[in-house]
N, C-alpha and C positions, 0 to 999 in steps of 0.2 A: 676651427672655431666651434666653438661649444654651442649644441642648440638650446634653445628657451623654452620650456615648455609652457603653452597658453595655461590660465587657472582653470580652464573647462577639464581640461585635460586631467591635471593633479587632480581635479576635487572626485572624476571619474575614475581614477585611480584607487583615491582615498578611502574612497566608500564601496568599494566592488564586492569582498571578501565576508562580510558580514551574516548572511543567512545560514550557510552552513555553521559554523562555531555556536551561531544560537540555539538549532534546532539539535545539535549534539550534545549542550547543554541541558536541555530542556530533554529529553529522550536520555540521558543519564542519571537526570533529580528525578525520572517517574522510575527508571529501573531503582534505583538507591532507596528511593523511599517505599517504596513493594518489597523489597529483599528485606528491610530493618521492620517492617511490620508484620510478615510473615513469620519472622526469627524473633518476635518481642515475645516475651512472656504473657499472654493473657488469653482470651476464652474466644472463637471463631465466630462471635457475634462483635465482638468490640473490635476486633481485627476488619473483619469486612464491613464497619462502619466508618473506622479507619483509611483504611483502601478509600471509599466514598468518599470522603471527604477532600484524602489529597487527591485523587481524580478529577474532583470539583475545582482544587486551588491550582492545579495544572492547567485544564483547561480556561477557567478565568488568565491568567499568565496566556495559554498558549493564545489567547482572543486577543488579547491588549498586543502580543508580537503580530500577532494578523494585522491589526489595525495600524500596527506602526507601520508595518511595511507596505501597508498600502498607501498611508499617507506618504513614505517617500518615496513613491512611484508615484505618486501624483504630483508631489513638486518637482520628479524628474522627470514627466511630461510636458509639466508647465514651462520647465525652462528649455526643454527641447523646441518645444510649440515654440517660445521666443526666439530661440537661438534661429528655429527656421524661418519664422517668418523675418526677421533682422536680414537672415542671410541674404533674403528673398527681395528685401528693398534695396538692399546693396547692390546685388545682382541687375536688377533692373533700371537703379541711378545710373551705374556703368554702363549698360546700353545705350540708354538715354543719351550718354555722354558721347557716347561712341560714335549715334548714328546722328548727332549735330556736328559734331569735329567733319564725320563721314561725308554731310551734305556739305559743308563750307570746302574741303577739299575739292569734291565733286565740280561745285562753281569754280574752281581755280583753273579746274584741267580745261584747256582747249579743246575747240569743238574739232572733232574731225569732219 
């Protein structure tokens, strides 16, 4: 029989892989754009103003990837925190239930 995998499960799947691919993205457009300004044709004042600038639009880029990934660690805290505390009332309904079933058997069993 084929198992089912819960959506926690796919959507933790889904989204794992993601950091690495950005930051080799991002760590290839600063080398690319270094090598094509270094090789342009013009005068080592407008080059290393150059440099400065895309340095600039790097880091604005690398801050907004910061921020995204923090924000989804914090929604995937958030639904950890829910999934545990869910888990936690579940958990403790079934006692509940466990040690009323427990006490009415209890009264069934004759006294020794």
């Amino acid at each position: 029989m084929a198992e089912v995998e819960r959506p926690e499960v796919k959507e933790k799947k889904k989204g794992r892989n993601w950091v690495a691919p950005v930051i080799g993205f991002a760590a290839g457009s600063v080398v690319g754009a270094v090598t094509a300004l270094l090789y342009a044709p013009q005068s080592g004042k407008e080059t290393r103003e150059k440099i400065k600038e895309r340095v600039s639009e790097v880091s604005d880029k690398a801050g907004a990837l910061i921020e995204q990934s923090r924000e989804a660690i914090e929604d995937a805290k958030e639904k950890m925190t829910h999934a545990y505390e869910d888990a936690v009332d579940r958990t403790s309904s079934v006692i509940s239930q466990a040690k009323e079933k427990l006490g009415t058997k209890k009264k069934d069993l004759p006294e020794e």
